[in-house]
C-alpha positions as CSV (number, residue, x, y, z in Angstrom):
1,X,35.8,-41.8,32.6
2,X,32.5,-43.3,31.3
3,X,31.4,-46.5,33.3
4,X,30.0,-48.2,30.0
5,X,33.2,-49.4,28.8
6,X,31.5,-52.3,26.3
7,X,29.4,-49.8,24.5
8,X,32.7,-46.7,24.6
9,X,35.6,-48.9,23.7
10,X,36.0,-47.8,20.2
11,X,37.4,-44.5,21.1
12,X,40.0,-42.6,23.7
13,X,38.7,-41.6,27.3
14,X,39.7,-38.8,28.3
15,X,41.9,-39.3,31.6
16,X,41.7,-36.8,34.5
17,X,42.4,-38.3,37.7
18,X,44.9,-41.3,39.3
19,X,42.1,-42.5,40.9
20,X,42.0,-46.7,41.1
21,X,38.5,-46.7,39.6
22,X,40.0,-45.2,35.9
23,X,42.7,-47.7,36.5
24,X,40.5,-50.7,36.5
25,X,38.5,-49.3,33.4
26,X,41.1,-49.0,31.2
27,X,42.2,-52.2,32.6
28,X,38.6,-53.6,30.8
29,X,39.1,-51.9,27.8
30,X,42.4,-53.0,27.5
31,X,40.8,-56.6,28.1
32,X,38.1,-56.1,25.4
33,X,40.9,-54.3,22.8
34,X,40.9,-56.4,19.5
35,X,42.1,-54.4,16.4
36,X,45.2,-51.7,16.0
37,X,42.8,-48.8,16.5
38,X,41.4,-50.6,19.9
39,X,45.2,-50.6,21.1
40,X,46.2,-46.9,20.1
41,X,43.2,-45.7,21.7
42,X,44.3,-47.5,25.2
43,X,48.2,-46.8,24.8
44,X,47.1,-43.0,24.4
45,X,45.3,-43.3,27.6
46,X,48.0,-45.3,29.3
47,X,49.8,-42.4,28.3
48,X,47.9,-39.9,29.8
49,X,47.9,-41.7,33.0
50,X,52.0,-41.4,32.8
51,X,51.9,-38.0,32.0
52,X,49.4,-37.2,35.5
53,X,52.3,-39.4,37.3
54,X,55.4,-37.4,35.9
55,X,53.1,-34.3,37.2
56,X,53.3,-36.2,40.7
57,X,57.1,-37.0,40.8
58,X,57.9,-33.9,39.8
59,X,56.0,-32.3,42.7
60,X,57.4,-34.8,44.9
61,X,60.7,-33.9,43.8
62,X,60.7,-30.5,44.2
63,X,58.9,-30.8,47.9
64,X,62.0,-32.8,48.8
65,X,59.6,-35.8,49.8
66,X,61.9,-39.1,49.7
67,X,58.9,-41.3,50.2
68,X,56.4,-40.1,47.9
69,X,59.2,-39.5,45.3
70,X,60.0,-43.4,45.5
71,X,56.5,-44.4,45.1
72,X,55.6,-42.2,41.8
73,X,58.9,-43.4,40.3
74,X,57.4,-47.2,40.8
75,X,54.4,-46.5,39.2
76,X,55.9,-44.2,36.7
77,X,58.0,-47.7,35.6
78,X,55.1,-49.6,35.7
79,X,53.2,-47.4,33.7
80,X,55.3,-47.7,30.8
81,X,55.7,-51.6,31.2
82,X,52.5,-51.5,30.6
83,X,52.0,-48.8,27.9
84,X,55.1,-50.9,26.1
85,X,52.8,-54.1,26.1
86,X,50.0,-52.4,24.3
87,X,51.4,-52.6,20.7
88,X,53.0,-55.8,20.9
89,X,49.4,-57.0,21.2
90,X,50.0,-58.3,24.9
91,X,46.8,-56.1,26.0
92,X,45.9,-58.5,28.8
93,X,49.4,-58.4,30.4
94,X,49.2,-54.7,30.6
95,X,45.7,-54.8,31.8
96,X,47.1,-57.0,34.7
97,X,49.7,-53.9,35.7
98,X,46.8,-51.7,35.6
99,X,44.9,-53.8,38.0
100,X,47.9,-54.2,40.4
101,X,48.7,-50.6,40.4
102,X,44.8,-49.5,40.7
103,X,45.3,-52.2,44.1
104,X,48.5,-50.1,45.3
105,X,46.7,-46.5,44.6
């Protein structure tokens, strides 16, 4: 993720990793996201960030593990709370999830 999110925001990040830091810069894209294209760039990468999750609960499922299972199905949920905010224009809301999940991580 590039750390220059104010000069980068008109265009999709590519989105590797679950780690809280790509969380939060999303999260300030999401915050700075003003036209249609802003909010199709960040609901792409919210959905990327689903996808690495469904990776995750799948493993979890097929390990058997109860607990870990539980937690990627939470933020699996969340996720797409969020990603259903971004084209209704409620960008901040969603950047609000991001920021609590990025917390949980």
């Amino acid at each position: 993720m590039t750390p220059d999110i104010h000069a980068s925001g008109d265009r999709i990040h590519q989105v590797t990793d679950l780690a809280p830091a790509t969380l939060l810069e999303i999260a300030a894209r999401l915050d700075l996201a003003t036209s249609f294209a802003d909010q199709i760039y960040r609901e792409s990468e919210i959905d990327a960030l689903w996808t690495l999750v469904d990776i995750r609960l799948r493993e979890a499922d097929l390990a058997g593990d109860t607990d870990a299972l539980e937690r990627w199905q939470s933020l699996h949920s969340r996720l797409w709370v969020a990603h259903d905010l971004v084209p209704d224009g409620r960008c901040a809301e969603a950047a609000v999830i991001l920021r609590e999940l990025a917390a949980a991580l």
